[in-house]
N, C-alpha and C positions, 0 to 999 in steps of 0.2 A: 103481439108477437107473431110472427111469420109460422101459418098453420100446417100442418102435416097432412092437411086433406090435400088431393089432388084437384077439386074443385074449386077447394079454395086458393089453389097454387099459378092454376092457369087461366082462373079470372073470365073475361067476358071477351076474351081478346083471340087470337087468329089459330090460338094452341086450344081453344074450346073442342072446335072441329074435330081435334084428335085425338078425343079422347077414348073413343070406340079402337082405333088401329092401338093405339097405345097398351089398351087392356090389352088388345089379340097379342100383341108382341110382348107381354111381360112385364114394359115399363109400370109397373101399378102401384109405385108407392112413390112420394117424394125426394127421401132421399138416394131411391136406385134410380130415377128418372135427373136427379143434377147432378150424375155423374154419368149421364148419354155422354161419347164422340163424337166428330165428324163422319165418320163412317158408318156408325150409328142413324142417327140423323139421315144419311142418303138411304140409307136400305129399307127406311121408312118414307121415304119420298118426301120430307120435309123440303117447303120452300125454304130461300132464305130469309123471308120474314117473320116464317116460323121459327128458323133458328137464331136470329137474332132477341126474339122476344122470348125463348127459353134460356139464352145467356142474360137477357136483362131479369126473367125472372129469378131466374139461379141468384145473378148479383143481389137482387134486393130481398129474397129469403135468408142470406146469410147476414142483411143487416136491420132485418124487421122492419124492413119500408112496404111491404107488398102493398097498402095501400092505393100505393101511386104507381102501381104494373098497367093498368090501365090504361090509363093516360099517356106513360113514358112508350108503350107499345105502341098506342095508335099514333103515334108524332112519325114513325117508320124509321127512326134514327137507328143505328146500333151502339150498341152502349158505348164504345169509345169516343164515339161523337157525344153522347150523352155527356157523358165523364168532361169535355173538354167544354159545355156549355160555361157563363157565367152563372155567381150567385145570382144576379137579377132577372137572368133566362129561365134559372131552374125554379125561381119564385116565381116568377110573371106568366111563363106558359104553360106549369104542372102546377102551382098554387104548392109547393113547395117551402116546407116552416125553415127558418134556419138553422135550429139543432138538425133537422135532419137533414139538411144541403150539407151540413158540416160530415153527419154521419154519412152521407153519398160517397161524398167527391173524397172521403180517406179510404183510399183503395187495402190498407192493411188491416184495418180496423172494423173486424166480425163481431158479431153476436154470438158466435159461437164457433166453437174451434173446429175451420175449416175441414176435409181429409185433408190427409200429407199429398204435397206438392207428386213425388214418385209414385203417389196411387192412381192406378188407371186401370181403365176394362181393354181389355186388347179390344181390337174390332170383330166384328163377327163374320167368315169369311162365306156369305151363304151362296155355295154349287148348287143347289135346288130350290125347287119352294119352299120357304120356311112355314114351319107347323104354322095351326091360325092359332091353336092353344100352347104358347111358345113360355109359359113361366119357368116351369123346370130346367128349360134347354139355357133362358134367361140366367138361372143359377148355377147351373156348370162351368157354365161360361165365366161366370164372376167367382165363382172357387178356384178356377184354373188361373188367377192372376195371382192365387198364394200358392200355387202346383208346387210339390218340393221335388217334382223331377225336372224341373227343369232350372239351372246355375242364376240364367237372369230372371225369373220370378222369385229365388231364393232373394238373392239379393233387391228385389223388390218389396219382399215382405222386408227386408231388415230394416231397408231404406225408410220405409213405411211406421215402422217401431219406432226407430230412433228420433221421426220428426215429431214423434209425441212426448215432448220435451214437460217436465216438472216444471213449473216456473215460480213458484213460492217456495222453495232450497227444502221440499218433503223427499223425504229420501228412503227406499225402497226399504222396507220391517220387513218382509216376506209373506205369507197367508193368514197374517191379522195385520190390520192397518189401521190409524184414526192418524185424526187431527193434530195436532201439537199438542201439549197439555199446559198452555202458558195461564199464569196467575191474572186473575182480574181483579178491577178496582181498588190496583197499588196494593194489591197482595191481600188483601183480606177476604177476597172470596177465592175461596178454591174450586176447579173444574172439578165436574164427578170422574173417579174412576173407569175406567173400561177394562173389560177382561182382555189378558193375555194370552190366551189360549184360542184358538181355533172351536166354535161348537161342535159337541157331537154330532156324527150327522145324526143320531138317534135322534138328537133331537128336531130334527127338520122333516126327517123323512115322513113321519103320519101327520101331520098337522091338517086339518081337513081344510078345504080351501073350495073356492068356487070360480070358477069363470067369470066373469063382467060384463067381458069385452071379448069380440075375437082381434085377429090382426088386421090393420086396417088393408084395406082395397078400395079400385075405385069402385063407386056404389054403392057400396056395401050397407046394410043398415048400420047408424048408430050406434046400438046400443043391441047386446041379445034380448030378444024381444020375449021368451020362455023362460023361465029361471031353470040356469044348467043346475042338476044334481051337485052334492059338494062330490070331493074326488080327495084321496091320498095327494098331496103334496109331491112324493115317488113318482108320480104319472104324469110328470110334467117334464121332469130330465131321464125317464126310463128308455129312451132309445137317443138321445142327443144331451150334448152339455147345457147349460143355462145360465143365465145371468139374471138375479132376480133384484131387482132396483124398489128398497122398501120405503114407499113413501111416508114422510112424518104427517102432511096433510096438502093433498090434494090442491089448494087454493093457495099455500102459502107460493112465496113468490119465487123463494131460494130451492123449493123443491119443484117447482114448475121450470124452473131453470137448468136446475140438475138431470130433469127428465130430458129434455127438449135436447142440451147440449148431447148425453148418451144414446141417444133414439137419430141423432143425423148421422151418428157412426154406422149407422145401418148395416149397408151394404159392407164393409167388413168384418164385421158380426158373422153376415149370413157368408161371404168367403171364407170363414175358419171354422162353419158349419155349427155357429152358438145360436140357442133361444134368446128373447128377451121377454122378460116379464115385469110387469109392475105390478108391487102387493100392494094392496091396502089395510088399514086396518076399523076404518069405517068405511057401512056404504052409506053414503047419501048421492041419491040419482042425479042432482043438478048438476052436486061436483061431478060425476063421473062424465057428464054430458062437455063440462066445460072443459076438463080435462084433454078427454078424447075425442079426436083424433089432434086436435091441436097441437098437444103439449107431448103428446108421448101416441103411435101411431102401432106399437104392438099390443100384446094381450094383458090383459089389465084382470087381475083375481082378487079375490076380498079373504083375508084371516082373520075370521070372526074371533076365533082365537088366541090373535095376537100373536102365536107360536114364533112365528119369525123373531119379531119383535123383541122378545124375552128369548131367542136366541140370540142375538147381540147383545144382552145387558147377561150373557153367562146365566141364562135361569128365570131374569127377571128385568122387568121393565125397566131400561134407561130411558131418566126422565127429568126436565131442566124445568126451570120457573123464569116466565119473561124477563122477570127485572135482574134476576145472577147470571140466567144464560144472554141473555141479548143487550142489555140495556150500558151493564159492567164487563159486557164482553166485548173489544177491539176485534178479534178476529170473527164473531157473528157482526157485527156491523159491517166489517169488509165485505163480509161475502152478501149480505144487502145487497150493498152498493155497484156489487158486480152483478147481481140479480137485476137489479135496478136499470143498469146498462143496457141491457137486451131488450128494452120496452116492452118486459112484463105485466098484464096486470095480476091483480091478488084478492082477497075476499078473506075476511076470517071465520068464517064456518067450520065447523068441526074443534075436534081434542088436536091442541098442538104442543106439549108436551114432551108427548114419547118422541126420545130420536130412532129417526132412523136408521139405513146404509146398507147396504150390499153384499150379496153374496154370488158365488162364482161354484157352480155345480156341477160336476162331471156324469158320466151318461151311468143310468144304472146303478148300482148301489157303490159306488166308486168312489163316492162322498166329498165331501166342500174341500173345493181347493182355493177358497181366497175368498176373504171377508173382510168388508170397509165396516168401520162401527163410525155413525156420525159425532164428536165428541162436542164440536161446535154446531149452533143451529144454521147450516146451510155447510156443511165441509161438503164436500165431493170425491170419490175414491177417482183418484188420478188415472183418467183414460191409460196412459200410458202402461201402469199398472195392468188394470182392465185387459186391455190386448195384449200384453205380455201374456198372460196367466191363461188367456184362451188359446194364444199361438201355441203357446206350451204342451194342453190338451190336446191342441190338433195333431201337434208332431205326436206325443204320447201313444194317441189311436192310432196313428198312420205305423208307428212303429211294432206296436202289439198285432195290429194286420201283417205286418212284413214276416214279423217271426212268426204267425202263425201259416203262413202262407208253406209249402211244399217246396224244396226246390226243383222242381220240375216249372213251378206256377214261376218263379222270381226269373225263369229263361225269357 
C-alpha cells in the first residue's frame, strides 16, 4: 500500500534532491505535498521533470502502484503519455503485472477516496522572500481556502462537502452513527446491539493515555524513542477540536484501510483546524512500526485502559467472535474485499475482537460532537459525515469569536 513517508513517496528519483527545499517550505507530509500547484511548484524552482514525476507519483500513490515511481519516472515521459502507452509497453519496459496495468490505465479507479475535485490551495502570491521556516505560513494558507469571508471559498467549502458523496444508501443519524444492523446467516444470528446515545464526555475526558508516535515529518524519528509520560485524554483537544480514529487492531487489513483512506483527507482536516489521532488499545512495537507512518501519518496514542473502547460499547466492551461477525456476516466480507482492493497487506497479531470507531471532539470541555460505533468488522464512519461535523465546529468557533468580538473590532 502506497506509504505516508515522504521518503518513501519520492523514491530514488529527481524529487529526492528536494527534499531539504521542501521541508524549508512546509511541504512535509504526503498528503499536503499531492495537493502542490503549478504555481506552487514555480516558486519552489521545480523543473519540469520534477513536476512531471510528482504528478506520476501523486497518480500512483492514489492507486498503490508506488512500486513502479522509479522506473515510470526515469523513462522521462509524463504520465499522459504514460497513460497512452500499450498493455505490452507498460509490461515490457516497467515490468508491469497485469492486475496492475488494469489498475494504471483506469484513470477513475483509486485506492482511496480522492480530495473533491473543487479542492484546491489558491497559489501563494510571494512579494518577498519567503520565510525558510515556512510551515505555519504553509497552514494559513490552506485554512484560507475554507475562509468564511470570503463568497467564493464558501462556496468552495460546500462544493468540497457535497463531493463527499455516501455511496452504500447510509443515511445521516446525527451524533451517533453505526453500520446497518442487517440479520446474518439467513436470520439466525443477530448483530450485537450498539448504544444510542451519544457517551458522556465524562466518560472520555480522564482516560490516561500515552503518546506512541508524534505526527509524521520529513526525517522525523520513527517511533518516540523516551516513553512519554501518560496524560489526561482532555490534553489532546484542550486548545483545538479532534478526530480520534479507534483502532480495533493495528495489522488487520479493514482497519489499515480505514486509517490510510481518513489520514489522505489531511490537508482539510488541518483547513478546518481539527487534530487527528489514532488510539490503540494494545502496544505492540512492531505493529506500531508497521503501522506508522505508512498507514496513518499523525499521532498515534495507546489506551491501556481501553476507556475509549468501552465508550463506544456505552460502558463496556463491544465485542464480535470471527465466525458470527465475519464469517456469517455479508457486509464484514464486503468491507474485506474493499480492503483487499487497496493492496493492503495484514498480519494477525494482537486482540481483534473489540470493535472499534470514531469520535469527533470539540476544543475544551465542549464535548463529543459525533461518534461512529463500528457494528460490522471493517464499517467506516462516512468521511462525508466526518467533514461535515468538523466544518460545523469550524463555523461554531468562528461564530462564538464574532459574538465575542466588540463592535468596534467587527468595523
Amino acid at each position: 500500500m502506497a506509504s505516508f513517508s515522504i521518503e518513501d513517496f519520492v523514491g530514488d528519483g529527481v524529487l529526492k534532491e528536494l527534499i531539504p527545499k521542501l521541508l524549508e517550505e512546509g511541504w512535509d507530509d504526503v498528503p499536503t505535498l499531492k495537493i502542490m500547484n503549478p504555481e506552487d511548484m514555480d516558486a519552489i524552482n521545480m523543473t519540469q521533470h520534477q513536476k512531471d514525476a510528482l504528478e506520476i507519483r501523486t497518480y500512483l500513490h492514489d492507486r498503490a502502484l508506488m512500486q513502479y515511481g522509479d522506473k515510470l519516472e526515469a523513462s522521462r515521459k509524463s504520465l499522459p503519455e504514460l497513460l497512452n502507452l500499450s498493455t505490452e509497453d507498460l509490461s515490457s519496459q516497467f515490468g508491469m503485472k497485469r492486475g496492475h496495468i488494469a489498475r494504471f490505465t483506469d484513470r477513475n479507479n483509486k485506492c482511496t477516496d480522492p480530495l473533491p475535485k473543487s479542492y484546491g490551495l489558491p497559489a501563494r502570491k510571494l512579494s518577498v522572500t519567503p520565510s525558510r521556516s515556512n510551515t505555519t505560513y504553509k497552514m494559513q494558507t490552506i485554512r484560507k481556502s475554507f475562509s468564511r469571508s470570503s463568497t467564493n471559498n464558501d462556496r468552495s467549502l460546500e462544493e468540497s462537502l457535497a463531493d463527499f458523496k455516501i455511496k452504500d444508501g447510509y443515511i445521516f443519524k446525527g451524533i451517533v452513527a453505526a453500520g446497518p444492523a442487517e440479520p446474518r446467516a439467513c436470520g439466525c444470528v443477530q448483530p450485537p446491539p450498539v448504544v444510542d446515545n451519544v457517551a458522556p464526555y465524562s466518560a472520555i475526558e480522564n482516560i490516561s493515555v500515552q503518546r506512541l508516535t508524534p505526527e509524521y515529518k520529513i526525517g522525523m524519528e520513527r517511533l518516540v524513542k523516551t516513553k512519554t509520560p501518560p496524560m489526561k485524554a482532555s490534553e489532546l483537544w484542550r486548545d483545538k477540536p479532534a478526530v480520534l480514529l479507534c483502532i480495533r487492531r493495528p495489522g488487520c487489513i479493514m482497519c489499515r484501510a480505514e486509517a490510510h483512506q481518513l489520514y489522505a483527507k489531511k490537508p482539510i482536516f488541518d483547513a478546518l483546524g481539527i487534530q487527528m489521532f489514532a488510539v490503540f488499545h494494545e502496544h505492540i512495537e512492531s505493529e506500531i512500526k508497521d503501522f506508522w507512518p505508512r498507514y496513518w501519518g499523525g499521532v498515534v496514542v495507546f489506551d491501556r485502559t481501553m476507556g475509549f473502547f468501552k465508550a463506544l460499547g456505552g460502558g463496556k466492551l463491544l465485542k464480535d467472535k470471527f465466525l458470527s461477525g465475519f464469517v456469517f456476516n455479508p457486509r464484514a466480507i464486503a468491507n474485506y474485499k474493499r480492503a483487499k482492493s487497496m493492496g493492503i497487506e495484514q498480519n494477525f497479531k494482537g486482540e481483534g475482537e473489540i470493535k472499534g470507531g470514531l469520535f469527533i471532539v470539540g476544543p475544551g470541555g465542549t464535548g463529543i460532537a459525533y461518534q461512529f460505533i463500528e457494528r460490522n468488522f471493517g464499517d467506516w464512519a462516512p468521511v462525508a459525515e466526518v467533514v461535515e461535523i468538523c466544518a460545523r465546529l469550524k463555523n461554531q468557533q468562528q461564530d462564538e469569536g464574532d459574538s465575542s468580538r466588540s463592535p468596534q473590532e467587527h468595523k
